[in-house]
C-alpha positions in Angstrom: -190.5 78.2 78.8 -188.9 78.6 82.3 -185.5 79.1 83.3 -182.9 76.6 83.3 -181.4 76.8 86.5 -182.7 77.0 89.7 -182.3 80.7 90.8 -183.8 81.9 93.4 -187.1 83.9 92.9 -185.7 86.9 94.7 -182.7 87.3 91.8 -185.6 87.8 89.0 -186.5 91.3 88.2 -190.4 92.0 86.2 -187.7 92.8 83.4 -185.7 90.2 83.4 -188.8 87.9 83.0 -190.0 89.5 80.5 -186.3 89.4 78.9 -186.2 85.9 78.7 -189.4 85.7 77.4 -188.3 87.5 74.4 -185.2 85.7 74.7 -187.6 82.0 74.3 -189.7 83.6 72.0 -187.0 84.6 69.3 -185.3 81.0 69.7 -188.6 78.8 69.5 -188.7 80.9 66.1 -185.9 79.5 64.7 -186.4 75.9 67.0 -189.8 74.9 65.9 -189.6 75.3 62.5 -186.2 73.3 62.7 -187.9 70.6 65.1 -191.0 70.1 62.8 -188.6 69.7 59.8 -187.1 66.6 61.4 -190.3 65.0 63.0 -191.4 65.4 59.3 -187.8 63.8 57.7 -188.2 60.9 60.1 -191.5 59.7 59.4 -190.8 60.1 55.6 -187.6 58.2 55.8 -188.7 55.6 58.9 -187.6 52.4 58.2 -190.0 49.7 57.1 -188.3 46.8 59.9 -188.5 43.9 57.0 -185.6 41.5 57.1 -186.4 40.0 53.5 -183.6 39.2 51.5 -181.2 39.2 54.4 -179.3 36.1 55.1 -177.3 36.4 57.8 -176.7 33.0 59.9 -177.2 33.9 64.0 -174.1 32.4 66.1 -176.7 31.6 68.2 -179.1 29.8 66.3 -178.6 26.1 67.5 -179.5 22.9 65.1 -182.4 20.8 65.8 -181.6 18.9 69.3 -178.6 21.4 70.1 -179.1 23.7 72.8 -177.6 26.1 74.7 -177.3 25.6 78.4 -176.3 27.5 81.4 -174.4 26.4 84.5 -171.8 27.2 87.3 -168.1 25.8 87.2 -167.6 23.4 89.9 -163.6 23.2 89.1 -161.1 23.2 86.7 -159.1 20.7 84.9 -155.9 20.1 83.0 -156.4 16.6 80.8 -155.3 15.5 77.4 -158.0 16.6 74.8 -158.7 12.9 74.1 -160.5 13.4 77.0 -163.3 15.3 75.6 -166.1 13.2 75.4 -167.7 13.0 78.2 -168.2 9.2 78.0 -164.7 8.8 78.6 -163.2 8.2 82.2 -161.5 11.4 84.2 -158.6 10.1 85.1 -157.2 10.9 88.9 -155.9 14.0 89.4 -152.4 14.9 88.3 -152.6 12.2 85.8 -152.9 13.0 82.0 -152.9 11.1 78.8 -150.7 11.7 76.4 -150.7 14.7 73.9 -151.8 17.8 73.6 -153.3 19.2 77.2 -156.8 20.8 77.1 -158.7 23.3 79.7 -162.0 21.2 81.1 -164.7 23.0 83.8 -166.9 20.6 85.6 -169.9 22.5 85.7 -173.1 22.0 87.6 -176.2 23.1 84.9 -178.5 25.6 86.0 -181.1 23.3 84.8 -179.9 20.4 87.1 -178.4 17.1 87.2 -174.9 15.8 87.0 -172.2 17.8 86.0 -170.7 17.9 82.9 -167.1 18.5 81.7 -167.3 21.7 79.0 -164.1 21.9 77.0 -162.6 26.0 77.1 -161.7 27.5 73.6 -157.9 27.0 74.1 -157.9 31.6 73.6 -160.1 32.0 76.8 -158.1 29.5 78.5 -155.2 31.5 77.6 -155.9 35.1 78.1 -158.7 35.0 80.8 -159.0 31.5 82.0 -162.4 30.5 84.1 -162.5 29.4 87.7 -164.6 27.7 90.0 -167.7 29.9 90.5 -168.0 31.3 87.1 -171.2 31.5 85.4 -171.1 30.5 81.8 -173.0 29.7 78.4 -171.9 26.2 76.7 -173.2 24.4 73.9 -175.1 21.4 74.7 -174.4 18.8 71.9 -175.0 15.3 73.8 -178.6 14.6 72.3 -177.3 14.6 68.6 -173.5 13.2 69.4 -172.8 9.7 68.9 -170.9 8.0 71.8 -167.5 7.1 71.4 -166.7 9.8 69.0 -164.2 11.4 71.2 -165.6 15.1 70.1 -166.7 17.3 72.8 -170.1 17.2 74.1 -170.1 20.6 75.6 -168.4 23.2 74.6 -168.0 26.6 76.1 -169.7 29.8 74.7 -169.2 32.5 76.8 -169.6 34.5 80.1 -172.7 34.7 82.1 -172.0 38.7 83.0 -176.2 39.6 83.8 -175.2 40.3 87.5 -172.1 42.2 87.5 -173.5 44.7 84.6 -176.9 44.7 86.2 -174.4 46.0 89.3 -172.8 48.5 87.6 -175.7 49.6 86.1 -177.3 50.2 89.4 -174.8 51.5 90.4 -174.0 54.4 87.5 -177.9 55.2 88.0 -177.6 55.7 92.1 -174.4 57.7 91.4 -175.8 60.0 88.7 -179.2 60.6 90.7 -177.6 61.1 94.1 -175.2 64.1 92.7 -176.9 65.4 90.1 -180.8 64.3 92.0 -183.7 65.1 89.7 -182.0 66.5 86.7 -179.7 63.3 86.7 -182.6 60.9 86.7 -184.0 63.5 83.7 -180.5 62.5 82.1 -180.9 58.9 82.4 -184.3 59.0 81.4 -183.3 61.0 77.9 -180.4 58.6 77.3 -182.6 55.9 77.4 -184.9 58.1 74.8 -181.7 58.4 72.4 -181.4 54.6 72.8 -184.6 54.1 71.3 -184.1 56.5 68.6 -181.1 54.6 67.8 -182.7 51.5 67.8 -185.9 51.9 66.1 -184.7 54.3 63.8 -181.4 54.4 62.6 -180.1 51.4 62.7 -183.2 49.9 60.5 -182.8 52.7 58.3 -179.2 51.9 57.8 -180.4 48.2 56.9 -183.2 49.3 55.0 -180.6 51.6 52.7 -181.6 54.6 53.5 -179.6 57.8 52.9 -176.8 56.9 55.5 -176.1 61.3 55.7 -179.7 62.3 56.3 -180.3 59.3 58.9 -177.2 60.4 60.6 -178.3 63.9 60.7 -182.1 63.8 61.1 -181.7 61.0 63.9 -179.1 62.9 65.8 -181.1 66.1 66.1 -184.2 64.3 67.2 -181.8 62.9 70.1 -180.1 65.9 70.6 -184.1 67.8 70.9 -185.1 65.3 73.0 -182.0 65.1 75.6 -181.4 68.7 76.2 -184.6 69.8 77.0 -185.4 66.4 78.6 -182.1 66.8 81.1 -181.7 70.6 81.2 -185.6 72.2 80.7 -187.0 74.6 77.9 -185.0 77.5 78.6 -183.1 79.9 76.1 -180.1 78.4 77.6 -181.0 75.4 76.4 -182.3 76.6 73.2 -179.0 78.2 72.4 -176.9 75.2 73.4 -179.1 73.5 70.8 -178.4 75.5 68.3 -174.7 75.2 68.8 -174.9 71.4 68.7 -177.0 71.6 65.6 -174.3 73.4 64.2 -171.8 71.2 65.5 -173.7 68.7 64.0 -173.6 69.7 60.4 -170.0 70.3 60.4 -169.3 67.2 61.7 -171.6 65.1 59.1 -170.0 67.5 56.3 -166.4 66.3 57.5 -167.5 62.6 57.9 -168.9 62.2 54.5 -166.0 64.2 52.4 -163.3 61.9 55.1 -164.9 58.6 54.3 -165.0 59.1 50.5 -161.6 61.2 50.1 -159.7 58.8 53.1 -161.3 55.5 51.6 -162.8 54.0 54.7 -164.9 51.2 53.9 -164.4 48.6 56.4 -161.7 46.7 54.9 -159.6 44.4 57.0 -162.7 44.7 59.4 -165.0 41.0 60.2 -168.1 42.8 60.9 -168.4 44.7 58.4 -167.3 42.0 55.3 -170.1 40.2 57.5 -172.6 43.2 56.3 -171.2 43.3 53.2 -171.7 39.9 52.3 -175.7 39.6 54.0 -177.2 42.1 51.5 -176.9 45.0 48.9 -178.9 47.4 50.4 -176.3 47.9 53.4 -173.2 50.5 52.6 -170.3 49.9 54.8 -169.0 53.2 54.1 -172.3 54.8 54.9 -172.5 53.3 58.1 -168.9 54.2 58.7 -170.2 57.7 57.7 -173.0 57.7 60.1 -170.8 56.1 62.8 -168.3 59.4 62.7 -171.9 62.1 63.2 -172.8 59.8 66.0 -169.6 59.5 68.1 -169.5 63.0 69.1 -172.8 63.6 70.1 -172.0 63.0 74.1 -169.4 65.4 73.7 -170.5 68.1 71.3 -174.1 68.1 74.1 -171.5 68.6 76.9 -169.4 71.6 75.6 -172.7 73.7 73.9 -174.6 73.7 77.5 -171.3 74.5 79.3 -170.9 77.5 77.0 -174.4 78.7 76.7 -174.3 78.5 80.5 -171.3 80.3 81.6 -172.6 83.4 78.6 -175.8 83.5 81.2 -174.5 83.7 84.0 -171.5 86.0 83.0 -174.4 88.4 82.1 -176.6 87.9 84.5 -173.6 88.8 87.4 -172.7 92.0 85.2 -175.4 92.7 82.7 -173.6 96.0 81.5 -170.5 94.0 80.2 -170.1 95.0 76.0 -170.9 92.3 73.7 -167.2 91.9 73.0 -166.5 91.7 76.8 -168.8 89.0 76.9 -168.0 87.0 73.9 -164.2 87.2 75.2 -164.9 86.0 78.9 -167.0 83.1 77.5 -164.7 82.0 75.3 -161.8 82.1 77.9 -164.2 79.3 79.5 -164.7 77.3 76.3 -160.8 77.0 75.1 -160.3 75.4 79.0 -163.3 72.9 77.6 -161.5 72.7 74.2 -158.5 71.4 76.0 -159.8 69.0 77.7 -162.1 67.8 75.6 -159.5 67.4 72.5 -158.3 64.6 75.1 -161.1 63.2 76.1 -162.1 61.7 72.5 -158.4 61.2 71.7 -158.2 58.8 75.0 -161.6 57.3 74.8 -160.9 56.2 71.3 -157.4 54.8 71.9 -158.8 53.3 74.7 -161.7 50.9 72.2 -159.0 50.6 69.9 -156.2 49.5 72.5 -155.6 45.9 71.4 -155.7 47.1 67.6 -153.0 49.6 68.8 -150.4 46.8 70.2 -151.1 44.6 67.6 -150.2 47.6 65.0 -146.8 48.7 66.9 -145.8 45.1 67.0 -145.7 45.3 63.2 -142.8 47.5 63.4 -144.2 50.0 60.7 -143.2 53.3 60.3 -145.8 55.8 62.2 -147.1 57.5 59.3 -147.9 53.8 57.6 -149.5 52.6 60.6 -151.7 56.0 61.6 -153.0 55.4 57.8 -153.4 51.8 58.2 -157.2 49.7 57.5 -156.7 48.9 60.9 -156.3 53.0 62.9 -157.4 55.3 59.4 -161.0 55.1 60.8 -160.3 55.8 64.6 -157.9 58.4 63.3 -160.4 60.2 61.2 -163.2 59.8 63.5 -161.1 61.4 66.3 -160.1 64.0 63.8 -163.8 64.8 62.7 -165.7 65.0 66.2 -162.7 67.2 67.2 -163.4 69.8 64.5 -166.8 69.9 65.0 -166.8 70.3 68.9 -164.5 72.8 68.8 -166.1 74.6 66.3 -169.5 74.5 67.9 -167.8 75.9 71.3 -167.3 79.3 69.3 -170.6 79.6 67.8 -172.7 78.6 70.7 -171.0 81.3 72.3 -171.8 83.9 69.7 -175.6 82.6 69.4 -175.7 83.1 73.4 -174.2 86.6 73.4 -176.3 87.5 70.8 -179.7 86.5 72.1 -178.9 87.8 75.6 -178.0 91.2 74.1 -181.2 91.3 72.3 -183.2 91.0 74.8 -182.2 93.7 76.7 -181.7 92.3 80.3 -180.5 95.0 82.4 -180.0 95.7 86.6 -183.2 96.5 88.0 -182.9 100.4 88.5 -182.6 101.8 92.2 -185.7 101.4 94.2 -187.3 98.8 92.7 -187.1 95.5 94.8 -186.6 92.0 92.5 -189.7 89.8 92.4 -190.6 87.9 95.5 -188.1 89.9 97.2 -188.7 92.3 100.8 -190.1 95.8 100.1 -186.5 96.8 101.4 -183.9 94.6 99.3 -182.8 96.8 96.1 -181.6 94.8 93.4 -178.8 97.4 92.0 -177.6 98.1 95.4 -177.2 94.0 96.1 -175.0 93.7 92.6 -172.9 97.1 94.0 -172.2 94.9 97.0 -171.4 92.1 95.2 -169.1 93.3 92.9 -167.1 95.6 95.7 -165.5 92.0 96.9 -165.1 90.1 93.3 -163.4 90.9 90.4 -165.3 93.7 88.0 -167.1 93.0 84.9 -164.0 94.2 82.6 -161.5 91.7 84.5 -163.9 88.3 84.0 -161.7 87.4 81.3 -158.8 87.4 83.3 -160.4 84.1 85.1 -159.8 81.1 84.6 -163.0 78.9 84.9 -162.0 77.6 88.7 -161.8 81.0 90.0 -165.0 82.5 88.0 -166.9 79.4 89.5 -165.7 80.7 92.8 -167.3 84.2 92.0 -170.1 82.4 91.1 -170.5 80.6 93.9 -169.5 83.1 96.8 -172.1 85.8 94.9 -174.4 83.3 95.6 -174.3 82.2 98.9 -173.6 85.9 99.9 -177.4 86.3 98.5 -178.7 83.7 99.9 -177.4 84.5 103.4 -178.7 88.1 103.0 -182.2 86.8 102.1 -182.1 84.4 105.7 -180.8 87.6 107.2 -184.2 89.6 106.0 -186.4 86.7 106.7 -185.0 86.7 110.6 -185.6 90.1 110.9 -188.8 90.3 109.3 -189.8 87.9 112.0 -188.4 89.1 114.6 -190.3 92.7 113.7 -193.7 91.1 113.2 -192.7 88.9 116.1 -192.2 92.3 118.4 -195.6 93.6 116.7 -197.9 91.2 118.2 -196.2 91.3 121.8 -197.2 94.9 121.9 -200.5 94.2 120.4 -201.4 91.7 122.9 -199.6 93.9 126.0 
């Protein structure tokens, strides 16, 4: 296993290497095990993918002769809804029947031929509206209508969206790989991994009835596995953020399955789920509910265990002589910053989804404590409640796994005299750190930082290196450079 981070070669000490060798060796001990365990849990419990005995009518499963079509709104019209049928004659514009007015779109098929006048759902019409130049889904009922009937002969569907999310999708992978460059495309790479883990085996096993706890929990850790070493490399830094999120992981499905049993969460007032609950027996609504808390937090609970196990590394690494207690302190200054802001992030992001819930809810005019507890916000309130606990808990443990395993493996300054690996014969690595820490804050005032201003450090120390190694290289050059001038004079 290498390193995690791209230090420079010149920073790594004969000791140090073998440090985190140990440091690899006493995690893998505890990972592999732990790894093989869930490889093993998921073929057992891998779900068979048959859809006998489910009956579950598709929305988009058209009757013989109906189809659905495709095409792009030429214009927009106001008529009376006798006008539907499009046998009927369009009267000139600014002229209407009487009764009740209807939203038509002339609309050229993406098929071709003639336009035809798709009646809008009267809620689209009223919240969104369509305009010329939008692409949308209609159903095609002409070949099965009889003329005259005055019932629509295409109604609309839906939204074309293919191009603008194929946009944004471009551009959230350009984004991610021009800033973060390799290791973002690694990212994007392992979220599409967790995708399929998702797909192939957790949601069939949910179908297929399967313990909703253990496929929550056994298909989480094979995602979490895969996208922390996939996106950050097999380091111990890794290692140890993974065995934070493990632990974050277990609290979290502990809290989810006593919250939906004791808090009564099963779906009700929900159309999705009385659609599960009516297509077979096999499915549990609360179990999914259940497995829906454990998954939530994943992003999260990844994002605040590799912070932490970082910022123990490189706290160390700057000043390896800081106490265990020292350590444990300045790291955890870092995490309740993360804490902060991460409480708010899953508060937001969820009030965000449940937004139109929300202002349907206050226009009630309940009292708060009625409404938080509603069927409607109980399950957005517990599931913020439950990834909250377990993030915040898994901040302080990663941090203690991380102290712990660097401690144990003894990493210490290179002593006086003895020059880093694929450093110059003349750099000494103690003397560097002297340097270093002569314009930064010591070792014992790191948790006196706040995480802006020990990023700073970070950064400056750094740079300061790097600049000292160009330095060396110059004159290094410039001496062999001299050499063969008096050689060849």
């Amino acid at each position: 296993m290498g390193h995690g981070h791209s230090h420079n070669p010149a920073e790594v000490t004969a000791e140090s290497l073998v440090a985190r060798k140990r440091a690899n060796w006493l995690l893998a001990a505890v990972l592999v095990p732990l790894g093989v365990l869930t490889a093993v849990a998921m073929l057992l419990m891998w779900p068979s993918g048959s859809k006998e005995g489910l009956t579950l009518a598709s929305p988009y499963q058209a009757a013989p002769g109906v189809t659905f079509d495709t095409g792009k709104i030429q214009s927009v019209l106001q008529e009376s809804c006798s006008q539907a049928n499009t046998g009927a004659d369009i009267p000139p514009a600014g002229q209407n029947n009487a009764g009740s007015q209807c939203t038509f779109a002339m609309t050229q098929p993406d098929a071709g031929g003639s336009p035809v006048k798709v009646v809008i759902n009267p809620d689209v019409a009223k919240s969104h509206g369509v305009k010329a130049g939008d692409d949308i889904r209609y159903l095609n009922l002409s070949r099965v209508q009889a003329d005259g009937t005055g019932s629509p002969a295409y109604v609309f569907v839906d939204f074309v969206r293919t191009l603008p999310i194929a946009l944004l999708a471009i551009l959230y992978a350009v984004v991610v790989i021009a800033v973060a460059r390799w290791r973002g495309f690694r990212a994007l790479l392992g979220l599409v991994g967790a995708y399929v883990v998702l797909v192939s085996f957790m949601l069939p096993g949910l179908v297929d009835g399967k313990p909703p706890l253990l496929v929550a929990l056994v298909g989480s850790t094979a995602i979490m596995i895969g996208v922390l070493y996939f996106a950050h490399g097999f380091s111990a830094r890794t290692s140890t953020a993974l065995l934070g999120t493990i632990f974050g992981l277990g609290i979290t499905a502990l809290l989810a399955a006593w919250a939906t049993s004791a808090a009564n969460l099963a779906g009700v007032g929900n159309h999705d789920a009385a659609t599960l609950v009516n297509m077979s027996d096999r499915i549990s609504i609360s179990g999914i509910i259940m497995c829906g808390l454990i998954i939530s937090g994943l992003g999260v609970l990844n994002d605040v265990t590799i912070t932490q196990s970082s910022a123990v590394w490189e706290l160390y690494e700057l000043a390896p002589e800081t106490t265990a207690r020292k350590l444990f302190s300045s790291a955890m200054r870092i995490g309740r910053d993360h804490i902060a802001s991460t409480v708010y992030t899953i508060a937001f992001a969820y009030a965000g989804a449940a937004l139109p819930i929300l202002i349907i809810v206050m226009l009630y005019d309940r009292p708060l404590l009625d409404t938080l507890t509603s069927a409607e916000l109980s399950e957005e309130v517990v599931r913020t409640l439950v990834g909250s606990i377990g993030l915040v808990l898994a901040i302080p443990v990663t941090t203690l796994i991380a102290v712990l395993v660097v401690k144990a493996t003894g990493l210490r300054r290179a002593p006086a005299g003895t020059a880093p690996l694929g450093g110059t014969a003349g750099e000494d690595a103690d003397a560097g750190r002297v340097r270093e820490l002569e314009s930064s804050p010591a070792a014992e005032d790191y948790a006196s930082l706040d995480t802006g201003e020990l990023a700073a450090v970070v950064e400056t120390r750094r740079a300061r290196r790097e600049a000292e190694r160009r330095e060396a290289d110059r004159r290094e050059a410039q001496q062999r450079a001299a050499g063969q001038r008096r050689q060849g004079s």
